[in-house]
N, C-alpha and C positions, 0 to 999 in steps of 0.2 A: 635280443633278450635284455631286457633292463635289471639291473644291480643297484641295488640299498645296500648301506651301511659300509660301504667304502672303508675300512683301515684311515684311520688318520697319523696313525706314529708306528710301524710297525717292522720297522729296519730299514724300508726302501723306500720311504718318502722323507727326507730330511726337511728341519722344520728351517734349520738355519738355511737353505740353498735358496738361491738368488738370480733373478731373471735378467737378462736384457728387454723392455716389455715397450712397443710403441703402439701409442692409442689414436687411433685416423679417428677423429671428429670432437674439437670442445665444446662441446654442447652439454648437455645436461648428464647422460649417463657417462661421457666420455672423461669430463673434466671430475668428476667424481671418483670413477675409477684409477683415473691415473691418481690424484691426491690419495686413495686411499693403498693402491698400489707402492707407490714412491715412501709413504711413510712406513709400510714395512720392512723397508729397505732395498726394495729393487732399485734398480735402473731404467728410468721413465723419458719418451722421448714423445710428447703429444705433436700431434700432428691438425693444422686446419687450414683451410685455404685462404681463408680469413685472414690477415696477417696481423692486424689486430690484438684477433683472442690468442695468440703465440706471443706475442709484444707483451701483451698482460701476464702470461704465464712465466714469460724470464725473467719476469719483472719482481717474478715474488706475488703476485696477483691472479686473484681468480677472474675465470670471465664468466661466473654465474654466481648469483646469491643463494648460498643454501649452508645451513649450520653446518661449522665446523671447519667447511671447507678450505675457506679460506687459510687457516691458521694453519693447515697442513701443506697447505701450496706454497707460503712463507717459508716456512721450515726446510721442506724437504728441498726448494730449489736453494736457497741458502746453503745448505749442507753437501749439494755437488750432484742429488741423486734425481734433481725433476728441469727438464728444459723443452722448451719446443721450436717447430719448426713449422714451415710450410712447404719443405723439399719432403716427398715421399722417398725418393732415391736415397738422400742422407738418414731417413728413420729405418729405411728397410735394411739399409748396410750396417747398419751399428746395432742393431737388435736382433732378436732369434724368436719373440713372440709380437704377434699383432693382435689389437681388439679391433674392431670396426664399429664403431660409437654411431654413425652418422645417421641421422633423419629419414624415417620412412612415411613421410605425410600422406592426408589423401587426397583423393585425386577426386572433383567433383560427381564420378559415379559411384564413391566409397572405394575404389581399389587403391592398392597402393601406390605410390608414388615411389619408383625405384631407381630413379635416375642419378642418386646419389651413392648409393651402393653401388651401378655397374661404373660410375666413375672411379670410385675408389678401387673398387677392384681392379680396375684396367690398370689405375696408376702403381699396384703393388704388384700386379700381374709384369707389367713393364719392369719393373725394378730387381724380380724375386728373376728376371732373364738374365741378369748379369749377376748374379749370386752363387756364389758355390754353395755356401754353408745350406744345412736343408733348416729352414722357416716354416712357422707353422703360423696358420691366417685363422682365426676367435671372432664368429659375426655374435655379436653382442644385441647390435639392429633386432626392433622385433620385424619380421620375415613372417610372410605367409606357408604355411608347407609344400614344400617344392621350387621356393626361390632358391636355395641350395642348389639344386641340382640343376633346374633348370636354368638361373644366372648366376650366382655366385661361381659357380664351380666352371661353368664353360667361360666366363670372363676372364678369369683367371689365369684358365688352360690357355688359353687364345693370346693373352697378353706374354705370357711366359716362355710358352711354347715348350712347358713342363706338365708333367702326367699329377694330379692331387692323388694325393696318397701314397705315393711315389715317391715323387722329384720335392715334395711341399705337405706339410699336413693340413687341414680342413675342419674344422668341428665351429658347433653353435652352440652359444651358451647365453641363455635371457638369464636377463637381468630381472632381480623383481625388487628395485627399491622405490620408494617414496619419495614425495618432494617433501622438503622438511626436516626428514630422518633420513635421508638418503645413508649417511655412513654411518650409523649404527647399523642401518638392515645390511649394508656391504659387509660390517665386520658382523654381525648376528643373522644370517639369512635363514629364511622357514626353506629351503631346501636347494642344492646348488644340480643344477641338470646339464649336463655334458652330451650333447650331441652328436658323434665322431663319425668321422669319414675312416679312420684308420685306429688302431689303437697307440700306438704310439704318441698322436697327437692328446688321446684320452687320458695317457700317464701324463702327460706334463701336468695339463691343468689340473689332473686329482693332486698333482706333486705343489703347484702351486698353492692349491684349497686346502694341503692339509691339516691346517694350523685351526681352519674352520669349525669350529662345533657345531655341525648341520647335516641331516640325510643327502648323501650323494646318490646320486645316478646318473649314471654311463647307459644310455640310450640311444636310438638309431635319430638319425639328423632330424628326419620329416616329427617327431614324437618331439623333438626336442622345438621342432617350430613351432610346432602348434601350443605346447605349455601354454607359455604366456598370456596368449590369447581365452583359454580353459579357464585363465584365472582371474584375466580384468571383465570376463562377457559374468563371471559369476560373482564377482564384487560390487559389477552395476546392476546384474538380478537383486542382489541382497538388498541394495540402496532404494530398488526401484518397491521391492515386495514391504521393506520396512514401511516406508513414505506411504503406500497403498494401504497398509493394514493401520499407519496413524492418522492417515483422514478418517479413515473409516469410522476408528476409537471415538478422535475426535464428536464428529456426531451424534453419538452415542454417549456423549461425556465418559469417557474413559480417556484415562491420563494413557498415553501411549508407552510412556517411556517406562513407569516400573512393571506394565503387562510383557515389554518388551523383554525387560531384565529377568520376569518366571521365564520366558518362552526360550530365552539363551542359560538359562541355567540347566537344561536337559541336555547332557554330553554324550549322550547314547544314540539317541534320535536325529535333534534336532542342529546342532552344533558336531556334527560325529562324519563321517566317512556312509553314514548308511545311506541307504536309495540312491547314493550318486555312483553305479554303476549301471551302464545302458543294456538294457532288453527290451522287454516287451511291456505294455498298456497296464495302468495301475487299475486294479478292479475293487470289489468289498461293498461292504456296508456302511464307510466312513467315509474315506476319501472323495469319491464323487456325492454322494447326500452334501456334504457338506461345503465344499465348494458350491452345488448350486444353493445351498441354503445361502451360505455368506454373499454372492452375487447378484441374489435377489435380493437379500435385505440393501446392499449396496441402491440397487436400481432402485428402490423404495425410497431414498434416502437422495434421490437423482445426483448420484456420485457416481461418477466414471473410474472405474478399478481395468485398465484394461490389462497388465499384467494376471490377475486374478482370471480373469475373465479367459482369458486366451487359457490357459491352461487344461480346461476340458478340452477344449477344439486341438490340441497340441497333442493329444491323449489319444481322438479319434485318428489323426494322422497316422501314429505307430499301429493302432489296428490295422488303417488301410496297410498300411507298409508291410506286415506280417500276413495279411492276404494276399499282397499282391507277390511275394516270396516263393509264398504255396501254388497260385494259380501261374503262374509266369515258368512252371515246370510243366504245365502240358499233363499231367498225368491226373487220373478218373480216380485211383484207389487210395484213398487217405487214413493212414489214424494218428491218432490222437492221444498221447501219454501226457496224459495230467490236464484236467479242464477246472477243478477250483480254481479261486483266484488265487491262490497260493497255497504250495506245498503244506502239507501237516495241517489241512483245514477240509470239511466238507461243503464250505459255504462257496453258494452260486450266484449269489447277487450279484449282477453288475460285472461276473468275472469274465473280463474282455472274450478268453479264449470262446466262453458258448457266444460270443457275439459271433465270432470268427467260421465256428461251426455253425452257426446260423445261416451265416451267408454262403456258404460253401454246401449248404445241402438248396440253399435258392438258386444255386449255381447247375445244380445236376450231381455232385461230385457222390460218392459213394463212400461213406463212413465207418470207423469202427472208432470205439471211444473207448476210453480207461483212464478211472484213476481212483485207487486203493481207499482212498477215503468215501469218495462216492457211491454208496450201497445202498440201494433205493428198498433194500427189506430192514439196514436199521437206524435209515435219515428217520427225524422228527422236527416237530413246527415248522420254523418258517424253513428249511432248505426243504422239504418234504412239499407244505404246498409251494414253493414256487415250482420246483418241477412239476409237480402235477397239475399247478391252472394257468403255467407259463409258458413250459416247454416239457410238455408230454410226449412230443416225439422223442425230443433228444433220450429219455429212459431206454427205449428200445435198440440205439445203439451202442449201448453199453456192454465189455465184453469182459470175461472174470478175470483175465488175465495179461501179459506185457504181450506173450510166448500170442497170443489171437493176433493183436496190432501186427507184428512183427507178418505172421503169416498172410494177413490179408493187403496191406502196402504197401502201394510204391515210392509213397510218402509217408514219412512219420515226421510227425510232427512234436517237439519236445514242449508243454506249455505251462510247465512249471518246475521245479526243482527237486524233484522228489528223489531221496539217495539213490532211490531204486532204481534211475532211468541212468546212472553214472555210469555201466558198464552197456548197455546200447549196443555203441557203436562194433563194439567185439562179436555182434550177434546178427549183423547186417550182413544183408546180399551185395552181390558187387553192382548189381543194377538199381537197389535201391537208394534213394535221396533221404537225407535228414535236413528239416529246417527247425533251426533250435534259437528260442527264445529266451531260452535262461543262460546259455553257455554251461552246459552241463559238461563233467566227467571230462575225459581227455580228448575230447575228438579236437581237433584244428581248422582253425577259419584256413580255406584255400585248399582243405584237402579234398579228393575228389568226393564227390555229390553229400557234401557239407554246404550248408547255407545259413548263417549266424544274422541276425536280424541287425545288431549295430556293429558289426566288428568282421 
């Protein structure tokens, strides 16, 4: 279970307490951290095979150019508190934390390139064997989810011939600085996430951070790998949808940049935490109208937006995926709680789920449908005739109540958020299946005949 809001000064994390801290790799995040590490006053021991970028760093010298850095690297080795080396044996002995800084390149079919990771690991694996004291190992490396466990962790064990979690602590902790502002974002971070194998290893680093003005979370390893990744594929989305939407302006003679400045002035919508949770297929009267309006005037204009463009077809995908959910159970008796396209609405345009019930009665499958706003004696205009000159069957599987669905299914299906469908699960046979789209009420992904569309 993940934890916000971490305690920063609260009797048991002292501000003034002091690390022994060795950083395996001077590269870019690693020479950063250690500089900014050392300057609060720990005890810094960097580590590179390179003999070199160590040469640089006794020197009083950085072996990257980025603000500030330097001037901290001067200092704090001047002062007794920053040196390095290229013996892993000598950084593992005199310290009680390690970060793992080094390089995860790619590899020409886009995977990762981890041959530097299980190096290092081997080399502190070997080291942490002749150790009494218990050490605790901080992959800092962005990491795919499951290099943890499936290299980090057995390399380690292997080299050691010590149990992680045990004999040694284990946690992952990305980094999310910039080149540029690197040590501002290190001392100001948009939020610090803690990965652990053990809690133990999870107090240190909260004990480290707690000087940080930033939301903590203490979360499971594979959540803590993935972060990073959630947040640079959505800063080149941003890059990519900007640049798409100011060609577009462009030809259109619209100035790109202050349309941009209204369209980030909206903290609710558009700049905010909303629609970025996964479910099910966006439906309405806005959303798709409007994308294909914007992608046709695009192709009018013979301008390639393929961001834009993908976005319907990305749309269609999560329908099949919520079909293939429902039919990949084998069972004939389905209903249906909630087929607007959103909770607290009668409106059916476009709302994926009658796509879903579409195909599901072209399939054979036998229906019953519900949902409280849907009431075909006091729909009017347009949701009124779209049922009746669109989908005139669907009226007929409409049933008044949850208490119907529940009695005729072996499947119930959840397809929108309506308060009413939050207790469910308390009402279910032990033979019956829920697939739920919205993540409704309390049921749990992985509990038996639970089926959550992204989770």
């Amino acid at each position: 279970m993940t934890l916000q809001g971490q305690p920063r000064d609260d009797g048991k994390y002292r501000k003034d307490y002091k690390l022994r801290i060795s950083i395996f790799g001077l590269g870019y995040v690693g020479t950063v951290s250690a500089a900014c590490l050392a300057s609060e006053g720990h005890s810094v021991v960097g580590v590179d095979s390179v003999a070199a970028k160590a040469e640089l760093m006794n020197r009083g010298l950085s072996p990257i150019i980025e603000a500030d850095v330097s001037e901290l690297i001067a200092q704090a080795q001047a002062e007794g508190r920053l040196r390095a080396t290229s013996n892993p044996q000598d950084a593992i002995q005199n310290t009680e934390l390690s970060f793992v800084c080094v390089g995860t390149p790619s590899q020409p079919n886009g995977n990762l390139d981890l041959r530097y990771i299980r190096r290092i690991c081997a080399d502190i694996g070997q080291a942490l064997r002749d150790k009494q004291e218990r050490h605790t190992v901080i992959i800092r490396s962005t990491i795919l989810p499951g290099t943890m466990r499936n290299v980090v962790i057995p390399t380690l064990e292997e080299a050691s011939g010590k149990k992680a979690g045990r004999d040694f602590g284990v946690s992952n902790n990305p980094e999310f600085m910039r080149e540029g502002t690197a040590v501002k974002d290190y001392r100001f971070p948009p939020k610090i996430v803690i990965g652990e194998l053990d809690p133990q290893s999870g107090d240190l680093l909260t004990q480290l951070y707690s000087h940080l003005d930033a939301p903590l979370i203490r979360t499971d390893i594979e959540t803590a790998e993935m972060v990073k990744y959630v947040d640079n594929c959505w800063h080149a989305l941003k890059i990519g949808f900007a640049n798409e939407i100011g060609n577009l302006a462009r030809c259109m003679n619209i100035d790109s940049h202050p349309l941009m400045d209204i369209f980030t002035q909206d903290r609710k919508l558009n700049i905010s935490p909303a629609y970025l949770k996964p479910g099910f297929a966006f439906g309405g009267s806005c959303l798709p109208k409007d994308l294909r309006a914007l992608s046709y005037k695009a192709k009018s204009l013979d301008l390639e937006m393929p961001i834009l463009s993908s976005i319907l077809r990305s749309n269609e995908q999560q329908i099949q995926q919520g079909l293939k959910l429902i039919t990949d159970l084998d069972r004939k008796r389905i209903g249906v709680l909630g087929f607007s396209f959103k909770a607290g609405t009668d409106d059916l345009r476009e709302s994926p789920m009658i796509e879903v019930i579409e195909r599901l009665l072209g399939k054979g499958y036998d229906l019953r449908i519900y949902d409280r706003n849907v009431n075909m004696a006091s729909l009017v205009g347009a949701n009124r005739d779209f049922i009746l000159n669109h989908i005139p069957h669907i009226s007929k599987l409409m049933v008044k109540d949850p208490q119907s669905i529940l009695e005729h299914a072996e499947v119930i299906v959840i397809g929108n958020n309506d308060p009413q469908f939050a207790e469910i699960a308390q009402k279910l046979k032990p033979e019956q299946h829920v697939v739920d789209f919205v993540r409704i009420g309390a049921m749990k992904a992985g509990a038996h005949g639970y089926h959550g569309i992204a989770w």
